[in-house]
C-alpha positions as a Markdown table, in Angstrom:
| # | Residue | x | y | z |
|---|---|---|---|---|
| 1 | Unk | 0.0 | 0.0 | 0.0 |
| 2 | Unk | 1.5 | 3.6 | -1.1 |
| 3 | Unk | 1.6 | 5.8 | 2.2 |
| 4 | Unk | 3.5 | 8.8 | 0.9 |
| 5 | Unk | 1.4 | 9.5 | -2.4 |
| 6 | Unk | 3.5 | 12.5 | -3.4 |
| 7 | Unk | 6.8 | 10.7 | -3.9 |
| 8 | Unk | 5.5 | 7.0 | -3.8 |
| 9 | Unk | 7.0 | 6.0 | -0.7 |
| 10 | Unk | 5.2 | 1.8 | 0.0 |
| 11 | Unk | 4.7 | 0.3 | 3.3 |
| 12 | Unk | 7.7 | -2.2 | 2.1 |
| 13 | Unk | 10.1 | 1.0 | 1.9 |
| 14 | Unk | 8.9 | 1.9 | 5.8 |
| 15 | Unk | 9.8 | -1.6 | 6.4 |
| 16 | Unk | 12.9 | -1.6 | 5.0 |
| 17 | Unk | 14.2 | 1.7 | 6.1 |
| 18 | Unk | 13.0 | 0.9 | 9.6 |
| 19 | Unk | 15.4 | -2.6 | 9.1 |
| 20 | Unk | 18.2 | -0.1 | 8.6 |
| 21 | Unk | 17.4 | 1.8 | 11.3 |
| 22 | Unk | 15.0 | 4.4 | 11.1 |
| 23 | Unk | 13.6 | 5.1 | 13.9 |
| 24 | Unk | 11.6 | 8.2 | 13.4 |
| 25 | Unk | 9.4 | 9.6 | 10.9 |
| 26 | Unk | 12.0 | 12.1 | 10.7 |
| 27 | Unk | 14.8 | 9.2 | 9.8 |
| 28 | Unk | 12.1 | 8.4 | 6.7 |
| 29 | Unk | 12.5 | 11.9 | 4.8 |
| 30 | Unk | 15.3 | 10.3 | 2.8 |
| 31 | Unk | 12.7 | 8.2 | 1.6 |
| 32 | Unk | 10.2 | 11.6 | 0.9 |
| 33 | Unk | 7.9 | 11.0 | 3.1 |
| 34 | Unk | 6.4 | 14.1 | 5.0 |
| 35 | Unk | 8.8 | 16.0 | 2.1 |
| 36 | Unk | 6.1 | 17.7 | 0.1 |
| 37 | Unk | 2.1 | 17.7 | 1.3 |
| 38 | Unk | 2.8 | 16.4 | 4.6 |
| 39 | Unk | -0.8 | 14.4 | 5.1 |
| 40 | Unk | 1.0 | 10.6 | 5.0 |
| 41 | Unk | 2.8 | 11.8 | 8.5 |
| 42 | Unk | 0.1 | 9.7 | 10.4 |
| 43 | Unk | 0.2 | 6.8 | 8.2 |
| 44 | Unk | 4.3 | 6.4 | 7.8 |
| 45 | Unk | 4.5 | 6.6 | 11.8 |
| 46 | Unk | 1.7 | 3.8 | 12.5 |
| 47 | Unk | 3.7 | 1.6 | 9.4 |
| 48 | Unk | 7.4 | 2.7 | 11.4 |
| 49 | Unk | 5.4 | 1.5 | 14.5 |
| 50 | Unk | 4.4 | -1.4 | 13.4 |
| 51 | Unk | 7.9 | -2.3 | 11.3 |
| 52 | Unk | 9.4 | -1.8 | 14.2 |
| 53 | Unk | 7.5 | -4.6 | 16.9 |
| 54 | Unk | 7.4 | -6.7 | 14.1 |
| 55 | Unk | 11.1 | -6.5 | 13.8 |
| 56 | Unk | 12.0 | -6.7 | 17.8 |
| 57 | Unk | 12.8 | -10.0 | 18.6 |
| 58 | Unk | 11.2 | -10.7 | 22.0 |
| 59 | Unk | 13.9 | -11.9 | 24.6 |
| 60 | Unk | 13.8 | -15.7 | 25.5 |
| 61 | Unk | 14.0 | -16.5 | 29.1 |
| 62 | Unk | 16.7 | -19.4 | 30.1 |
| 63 | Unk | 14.9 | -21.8 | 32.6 |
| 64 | Unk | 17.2 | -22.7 | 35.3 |
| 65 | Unk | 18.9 | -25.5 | 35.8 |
| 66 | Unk | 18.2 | -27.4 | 38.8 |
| 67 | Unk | 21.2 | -27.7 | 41.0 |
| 68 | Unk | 21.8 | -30.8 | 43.2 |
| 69 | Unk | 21.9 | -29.7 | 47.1 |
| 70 | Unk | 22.4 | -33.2 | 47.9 |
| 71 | Unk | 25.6 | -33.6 | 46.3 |
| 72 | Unk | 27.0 | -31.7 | 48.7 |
| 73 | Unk | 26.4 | -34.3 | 51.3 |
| 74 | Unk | 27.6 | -37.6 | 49.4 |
């Protein structure tokens, strides 16, 4: 879907800028967006938002390992 009619700026080019590390809308003016009419502002920060949950990779908790307390007493 084209978010940034004026200089034909596609959700895939949010996504991909926000995989190189944009961050802000500001960091997508490279790409033109917000450049010219300024009405796809809205849209290219809810498709930044959303590129960038989809791209955090959520943290995977270790389980412990169980430790022998009886050992100690062998």
């Amino acid at each position: 879907m084209y978010v940034c009619i004026c200089n034909a700026v596609t959700e895939k080019d949010i996504h991909h800028a926000a995989a190189n590390g944009a961050r802000r809308v500001r960091d997508l003016r490279v790409l033109g967006v917000t450049a010219d009419c300024g009405k796809c502002a809205c849209a290219a920060k809810c498709c930044l938002d959303q590129a960038l949950t989809s791209t955090v990779n959520p943290v995977r908790r270790q389980t412990p390992t169980p430790t022998r307390h009886m050992e100690a007493f062998a």
